[in-house]
N, C-alpha and C positions, 0 to 999 in steps of 0.2 A: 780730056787727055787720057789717053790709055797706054799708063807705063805700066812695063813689066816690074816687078822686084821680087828678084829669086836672092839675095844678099843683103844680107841685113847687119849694120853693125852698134852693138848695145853700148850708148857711153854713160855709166850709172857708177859711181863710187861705193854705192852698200853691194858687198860684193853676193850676198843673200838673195834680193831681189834682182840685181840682175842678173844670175843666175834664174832662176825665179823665170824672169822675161824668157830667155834663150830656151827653157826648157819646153814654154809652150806654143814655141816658133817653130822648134826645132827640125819637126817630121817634117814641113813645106819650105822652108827656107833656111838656107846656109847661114849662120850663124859664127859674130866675131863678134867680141866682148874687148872691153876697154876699163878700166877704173879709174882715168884721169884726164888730162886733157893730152898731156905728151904721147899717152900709150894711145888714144883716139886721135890725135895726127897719126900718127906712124901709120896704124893700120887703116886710116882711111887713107895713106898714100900706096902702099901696099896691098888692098885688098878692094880697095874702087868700088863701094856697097852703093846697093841702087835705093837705100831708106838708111838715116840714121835716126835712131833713138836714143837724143841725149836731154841728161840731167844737167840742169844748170847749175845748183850748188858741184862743184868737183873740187877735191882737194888741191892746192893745198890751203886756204883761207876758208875754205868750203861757200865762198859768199858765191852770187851769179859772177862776176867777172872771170871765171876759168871757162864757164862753159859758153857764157856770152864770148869771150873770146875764140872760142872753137869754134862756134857759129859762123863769126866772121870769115876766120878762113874756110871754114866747106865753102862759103860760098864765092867766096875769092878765086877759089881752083875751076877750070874751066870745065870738068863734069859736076854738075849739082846733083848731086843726090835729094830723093825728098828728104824731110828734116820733121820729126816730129821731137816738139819741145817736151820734156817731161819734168815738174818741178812740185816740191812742196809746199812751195814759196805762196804765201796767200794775199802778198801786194798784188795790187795793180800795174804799179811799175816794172815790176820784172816782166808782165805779159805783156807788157805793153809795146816793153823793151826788145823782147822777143821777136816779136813781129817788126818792129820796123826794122831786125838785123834780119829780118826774111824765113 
């Protein structure tokens, strides 16, 4: 599969590192940042990123169920963008979990 990805949008709550992320994307690819799960709807309705990069802990409980639930719907909406999961999470079950929400 040879997708393109010129948009990229960061869903990371430590607003440090995702900063961080965005800074060393930034020269080849367009660049949209998110801190939560509401602001990473909004602009994955709004800005249609061909890669998201999301953290599964997100405010507000900071457990997986915010970003596990963002999961679900990127993939619900009829463009999927790729999805790279990023977590500090050192169970099995969050990866596990990960994957079979795609």
């Amino acid at each position: 599969m040879n997708r393109r990805t010129d948009r990229i949008l960061i869903v990371e709550d430590d607003r440090q590192l995702r900063e961080q992320i965005a800074w060393s994307l930034r020269d080849r690819y367009e660049i949209f940042q998110a801190g939560d799960r509401a602001a990473g709807t909004a602009t994955l309705a709004r800005e249609r990123p061909d890669l998201v990069l999301l953290d599964l802990h997100l405010p507000p409980g900071r457990g997986t169920s915010e970003g596990m639930s963002l999961l679900k719907e990127i993939h619900s909406r009829g463009s999927d963008p790729v999805v790279i999961v990023m977590t500090g999470d050192e169970t099995k079950e969050a990866a596990l979990r990960a994957i079979d929400e795609g």
